[in-house]
N, C-alpha and C positions, 0 to 999 in steps of 0.2 A: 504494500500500500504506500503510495504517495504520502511523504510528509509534507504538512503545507505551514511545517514553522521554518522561519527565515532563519539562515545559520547566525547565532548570538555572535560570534566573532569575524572580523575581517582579516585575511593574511595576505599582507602586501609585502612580495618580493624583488630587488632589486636585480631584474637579471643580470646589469651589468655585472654586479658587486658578488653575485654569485658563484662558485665556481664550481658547485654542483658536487658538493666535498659529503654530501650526503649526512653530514650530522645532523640537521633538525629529524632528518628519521630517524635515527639512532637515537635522539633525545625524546623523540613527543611517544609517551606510552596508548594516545588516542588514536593513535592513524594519520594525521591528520597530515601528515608530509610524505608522499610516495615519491619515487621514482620512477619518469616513465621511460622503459626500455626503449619505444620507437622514438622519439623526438633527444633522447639525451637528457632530459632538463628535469628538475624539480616540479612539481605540482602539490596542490593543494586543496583538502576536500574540508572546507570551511566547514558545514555543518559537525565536522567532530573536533572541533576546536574548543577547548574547553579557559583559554585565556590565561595559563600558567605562567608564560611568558617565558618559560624554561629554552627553547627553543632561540629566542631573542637574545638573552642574556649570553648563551653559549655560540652563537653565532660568530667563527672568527672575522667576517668580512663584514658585523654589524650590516646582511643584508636583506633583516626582516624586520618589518612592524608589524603587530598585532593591535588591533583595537576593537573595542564595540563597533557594531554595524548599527549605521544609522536605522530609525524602524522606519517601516514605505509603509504603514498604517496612517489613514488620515486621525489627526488630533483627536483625543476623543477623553476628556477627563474624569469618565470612568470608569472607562474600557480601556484603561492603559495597556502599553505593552504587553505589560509583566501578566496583566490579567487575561489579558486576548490568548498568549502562548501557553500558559498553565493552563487553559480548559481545553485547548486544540493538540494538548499530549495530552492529555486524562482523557481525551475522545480517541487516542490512537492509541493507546496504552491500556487503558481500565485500570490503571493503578494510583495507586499514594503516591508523590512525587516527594521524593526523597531530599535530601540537600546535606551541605555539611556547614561547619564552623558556626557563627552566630548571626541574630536575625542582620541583615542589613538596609530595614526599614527607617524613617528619618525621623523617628522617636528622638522627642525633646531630651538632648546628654545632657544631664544637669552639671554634671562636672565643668562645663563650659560657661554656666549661668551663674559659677560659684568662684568669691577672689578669699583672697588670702589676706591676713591683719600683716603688719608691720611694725616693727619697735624702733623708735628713732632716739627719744630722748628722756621719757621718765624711766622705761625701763631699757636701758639701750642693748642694741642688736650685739649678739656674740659673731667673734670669726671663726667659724667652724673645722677653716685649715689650724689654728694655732690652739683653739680649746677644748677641751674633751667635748664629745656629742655622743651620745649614748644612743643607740638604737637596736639594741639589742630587748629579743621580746621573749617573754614568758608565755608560754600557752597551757592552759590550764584551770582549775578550780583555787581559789584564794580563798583563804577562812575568814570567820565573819571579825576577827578580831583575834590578836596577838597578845599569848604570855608567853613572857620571860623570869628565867632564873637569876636572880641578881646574887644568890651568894658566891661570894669570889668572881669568878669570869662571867660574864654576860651568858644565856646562854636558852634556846628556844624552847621555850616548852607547851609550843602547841603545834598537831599533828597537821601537818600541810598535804595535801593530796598529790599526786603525780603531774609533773609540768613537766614541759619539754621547752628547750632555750634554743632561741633561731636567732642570728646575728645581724640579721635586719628582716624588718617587719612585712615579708616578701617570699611566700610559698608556691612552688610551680601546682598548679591545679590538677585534678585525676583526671588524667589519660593514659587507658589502660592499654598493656602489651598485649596486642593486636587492632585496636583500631589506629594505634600508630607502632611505627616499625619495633624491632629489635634495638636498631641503633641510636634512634631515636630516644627509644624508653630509657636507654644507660646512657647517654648523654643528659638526658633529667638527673637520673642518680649520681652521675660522675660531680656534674655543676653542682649539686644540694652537698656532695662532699666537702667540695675543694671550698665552697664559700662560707658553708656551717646555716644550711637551711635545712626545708625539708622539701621530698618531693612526693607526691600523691600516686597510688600505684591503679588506681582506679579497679574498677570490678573483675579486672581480670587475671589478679596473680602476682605474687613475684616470682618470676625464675628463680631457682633454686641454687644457680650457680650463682646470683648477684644476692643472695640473704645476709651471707657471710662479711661481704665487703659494705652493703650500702642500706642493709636492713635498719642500722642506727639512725638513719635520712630518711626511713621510709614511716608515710602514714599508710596504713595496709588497709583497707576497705572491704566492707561486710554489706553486698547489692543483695537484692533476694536472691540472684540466681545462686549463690552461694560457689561463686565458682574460684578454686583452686584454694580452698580455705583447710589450712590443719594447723595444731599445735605451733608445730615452728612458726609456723607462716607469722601468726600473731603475735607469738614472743618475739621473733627476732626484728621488730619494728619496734620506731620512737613512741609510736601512737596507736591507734584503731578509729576508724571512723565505718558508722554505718549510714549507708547512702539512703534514703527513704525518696529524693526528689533530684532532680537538676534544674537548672534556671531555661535548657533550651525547648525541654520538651516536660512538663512539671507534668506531674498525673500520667506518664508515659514510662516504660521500663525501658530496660540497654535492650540492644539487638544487633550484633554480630554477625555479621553473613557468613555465609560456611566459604564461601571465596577466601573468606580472611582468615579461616582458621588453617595452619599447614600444621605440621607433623609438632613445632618446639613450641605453637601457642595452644595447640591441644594437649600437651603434657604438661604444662602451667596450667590451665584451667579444668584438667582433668577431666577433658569432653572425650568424645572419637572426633579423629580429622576430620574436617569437610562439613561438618555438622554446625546449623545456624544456633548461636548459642544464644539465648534469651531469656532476657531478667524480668520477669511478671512485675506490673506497675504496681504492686502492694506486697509487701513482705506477708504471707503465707502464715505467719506465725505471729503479727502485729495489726491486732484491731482494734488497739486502742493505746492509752499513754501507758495504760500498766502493764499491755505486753511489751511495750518498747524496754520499759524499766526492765524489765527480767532478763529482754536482752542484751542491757546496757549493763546487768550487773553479770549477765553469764557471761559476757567477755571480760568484764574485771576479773570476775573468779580466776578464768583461762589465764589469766596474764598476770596471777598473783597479787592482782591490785598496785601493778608498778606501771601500767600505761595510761595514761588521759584516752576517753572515748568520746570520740568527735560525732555529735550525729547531725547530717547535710540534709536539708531542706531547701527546697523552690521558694522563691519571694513570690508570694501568691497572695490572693486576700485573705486576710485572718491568721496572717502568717506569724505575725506577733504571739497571740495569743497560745499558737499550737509551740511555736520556740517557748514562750515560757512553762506550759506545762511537760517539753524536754529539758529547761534545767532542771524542774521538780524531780523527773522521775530518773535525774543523779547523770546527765549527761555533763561533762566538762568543758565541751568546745562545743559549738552551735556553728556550725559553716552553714550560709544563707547565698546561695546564687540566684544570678537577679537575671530579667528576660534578654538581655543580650549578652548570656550564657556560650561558649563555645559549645558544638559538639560535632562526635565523627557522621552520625546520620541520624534524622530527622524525621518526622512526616512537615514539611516544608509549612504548614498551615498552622501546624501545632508552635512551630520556633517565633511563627511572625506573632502569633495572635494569643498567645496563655503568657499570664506571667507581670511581673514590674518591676520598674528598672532600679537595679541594686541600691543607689543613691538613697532614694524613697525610703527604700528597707531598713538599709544601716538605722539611720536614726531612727523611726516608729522603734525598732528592737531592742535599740540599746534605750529609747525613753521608756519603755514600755516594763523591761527588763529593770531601772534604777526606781521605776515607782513601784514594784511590787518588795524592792529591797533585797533582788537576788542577783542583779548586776556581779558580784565577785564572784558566784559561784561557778560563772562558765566565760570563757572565751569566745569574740566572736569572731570569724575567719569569713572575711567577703568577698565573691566571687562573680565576675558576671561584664568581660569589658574592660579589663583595666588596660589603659594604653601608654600608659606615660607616669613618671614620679610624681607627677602633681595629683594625679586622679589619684593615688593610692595616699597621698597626704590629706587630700580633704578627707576620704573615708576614711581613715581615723580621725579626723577633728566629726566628724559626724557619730562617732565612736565603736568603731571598729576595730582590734587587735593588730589584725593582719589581712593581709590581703592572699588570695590564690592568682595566680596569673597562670592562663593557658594559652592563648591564641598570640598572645603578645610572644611566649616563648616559643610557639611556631613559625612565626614570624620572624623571628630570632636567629631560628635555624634555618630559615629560608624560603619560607611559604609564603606566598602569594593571594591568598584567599580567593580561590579559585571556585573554592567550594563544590568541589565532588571529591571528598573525604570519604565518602559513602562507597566512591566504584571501588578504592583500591588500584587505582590508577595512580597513584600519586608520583609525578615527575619530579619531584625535590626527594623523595627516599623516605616522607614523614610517615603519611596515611597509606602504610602497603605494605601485605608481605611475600610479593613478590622478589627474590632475590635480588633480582638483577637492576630493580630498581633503588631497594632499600639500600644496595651496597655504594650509590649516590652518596648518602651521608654519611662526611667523614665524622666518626666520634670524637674526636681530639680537634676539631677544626670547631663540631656544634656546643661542644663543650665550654671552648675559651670563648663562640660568643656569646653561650649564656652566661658564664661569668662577668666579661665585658660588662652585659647588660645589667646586673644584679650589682655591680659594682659602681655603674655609672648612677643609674637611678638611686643607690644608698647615698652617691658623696653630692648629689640634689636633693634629697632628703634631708642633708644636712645642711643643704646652701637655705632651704627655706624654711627649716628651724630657728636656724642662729638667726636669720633677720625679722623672725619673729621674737630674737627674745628668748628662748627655748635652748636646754641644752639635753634634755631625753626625751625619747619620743613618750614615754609614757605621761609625760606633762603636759601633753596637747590629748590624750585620748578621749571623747567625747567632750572637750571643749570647744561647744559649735558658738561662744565669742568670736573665736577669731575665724569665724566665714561671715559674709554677706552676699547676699544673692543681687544680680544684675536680669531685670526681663523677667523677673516671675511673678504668677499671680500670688496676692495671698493664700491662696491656700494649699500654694506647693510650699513657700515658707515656712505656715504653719506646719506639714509634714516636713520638713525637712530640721523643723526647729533650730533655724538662723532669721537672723533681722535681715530687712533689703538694705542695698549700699547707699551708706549715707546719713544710717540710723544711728 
């Protein structure tokens, strides 16, 4: 059958500039660059162009451009584009249309709506190159109040819960091994070493050969699908977190294509090969806050009561409410991902359209959390979007712990948001386990730039500290004084619990 959607990308080749060296076939995992035997030359079959720009970038004779194709639909403003060709596959398909990474609808980023305070002269600005800056974080449960021993040495005498200490306020997000590569996933592990973070192993395992070296870095994750879950698995991590929701697809469980599962991601998640692995959108075992409690205290049991248990939740409505009867039933960390959530595949309606945007959430959580007076007993980790050190400094002055960064470290390593994470085509080595593509990423090359990145965005963390005044990060945590909103209505302020600029 005739397809009558217009190919989404244009590939414009230089033939002078070409020399017909044949690497964009070599390079595009789509098709989308053949060779034609009778004419000698390169060609190009646009509809399987998926916009990686892989292809461009490695071009030695820089003799291609890729771009959007203009649409030949007359104007129609509400029969957009996007709308016209998503029902013109669904009538050629009959299926979900699928998608990867996060929404990219032009939902109001409040992070752009929101400035930062300044200290000039009563309290004045610290130089963050010459004086200590603390940003080192605690993740965990706090007790409601402090004794101590005062005979002879100083000395604590009240029982503190399990924390775990990250050296800036900056956790790579769960992305499990198989919806992105091998190399991929120990390049998370490698960078959370070397810098002294943590990195999220998401619902599908840790290899068994990486427990040993990077298990101390690792927050380990309990999806319903219970997949690749034993003893070790648990012990040998910083943490436990149990997934109940995500920010891209909330009320929706994981789903694995059995494309993505080969022989070394089916013996971590202890599936058979080939087989589409799938995490039921309710935990099986949790229909209410006091099964969650039994299972938040049956992994403490497991883990001898020496790891913090994280439980991750979607920013949805009522979302508040449901977090604070999770601190209740004794969880330590509260991860909250917000609608422009990453993920590796999607029902594409579900990522635009469930869900609010992380900013929102931080504050109702954390206000909602200090007026019932339980604020110390959990930490919160916020997920959902973060692009830049500034976005992850206002959520903590909005009051936030930490942040999870996913898409940004994709990006990192070289992604392009191309968004079919879903096929397992991935041309940069990230979203595949395809050999021959994942062997793309060098680990030692994705490595240094995640560090790079973790390193650049901590010594900006610090340039906008010290000019606020500020010499640890924990002294700005849910201090939303020093935000002011630009362009919003009241009654995003009033959710957001900042004054407009000027106030």
């Amino acid at each position: 059958m005739k397809s009558f959607l217009f190919p989404e990308f244009q590939v414009i080749r230089d033939q002078e500039r070409c020399n017909q060296c044949r690497g964009c076939e070599r390079q595009c995992s789509f098709g989308t660059h053949i060779f034609d035997e009778k004419t000698g030359e390169m060609v190009s079959e646009e509809a399987k162009c998926a916009g990686c720009q892989r292809c461009v970038i490695f071009c030695p004779n820089d003799a291609l451009v890729i771009k959007p194709t203009l649409s030949s639909y007359r104007p129609n403003a509400n029969w957009s584009r996007e709308k016209l060709e998503d029902l013109k596959r669904q009538a050629e398909t009959g299926g979900v249309i699928l998608t990867g990474c996060g929404t990219d609808k032009p939902f109001r980023i409040y992070w752009d709506h929101i400035v930062l305070n300044a200290s000039q002269v009563t309290n004045p600005s610290i130089d963050p190159l010459r004086e200590p800056m603390e940003l080192r974080t605690f993740l965990g449960s706090k007790p409601d109040f402090l004794k101590v021993k005062t005979d002879g040495d100083v000395e604590l005498d009240t029982q503190i819960g399990p924390n775990v200490v990250i050296e800036s306020p900056i956790l790579f997000s769960a992305m499990s091994y198989g919806a992105i590569s091998y190399n991929a996933f120990k390049s998370l592990a490698t960078a959370s070493k070397q810098f002294g973070t943590l990195f999220n192993t998401g619902e599908g395992g840790l290899p068994r050969e990486l427990r040993a070296e990077f298990g101390g870095n690792a927050i380990v994750q309990v999806a319903s699908g219970r997949y690749g879950i034993d003893a070790e698995y648990l012990n040998c991590a910083a943490a436990v977190e149990i997934k109940v929701g995500q920010g891209a697809k909330p009320g929706i469980g994981g789903h694995l294509p059995g494309e993505k599962v080969s022989q070394s991601v089916a013996e971590t998640r202890m599936i058979p090969v080939g087989t589409d692995a799938i995490s039921p959108a309710p935990h099986h075992d949790i229909y209410s806050i006091e099964d969650l409690s039994m299972l938040i205290h049956a992994l403490k049991e497991a883990t001898n009561y020496e790891k913090p248990v994280s439980v991750k939740i979607a920013a949805v409505h009522n979302f508040a409410a449901i977090a604070s009867g999770i601190v209740r039933a004794g969880a330590d960390i509260i991860a909250i991902d917000g609608l422009r959530g990453g993920t590796g595949a999607a029902p594409k309606v579900i990522r635009d359209n469930v869900g609010i945007p992380i900013e929102l959430a931080i504050s109702a959580l954390d206000r909602r959390l200090k007026n019932e007076g339980i604020r110390n007993r959990c930490s919160i980790v916020s997920a959902g979007g973060f692009r830049s050190s500034s976005d992850i400094i206002k959520a903590i002055a909005l009051g936030a712990d930490a942040v999870y960064i996913g898409t940004a470290a994709l990006i990192a390593m070289g992604c392009t948001l191309c968004q079919k994470c879903n096929t397992g085509k991935c041309n940069w080595g990230l979203c595949t386990q395809d050999p021959r593509l994942s062997g793309r990423l060098n680990t030692e090359i994705a490595t240094h730039r995640l560090t790079n990145l973790l390193n650049a965005w901590s010594h900006e963390i610090m340039e906008m500290l010290g000019g606020m005044g500020i010499n640890a990060i924990e002294s700005l945590r849910g201090n939303r004084d020093h935000l002011r909103g630009i362009g919003l209505y009241e009654w995003e302020l009033e959710v957001l619990g900042i004054k407009g600029a000027g106030e």
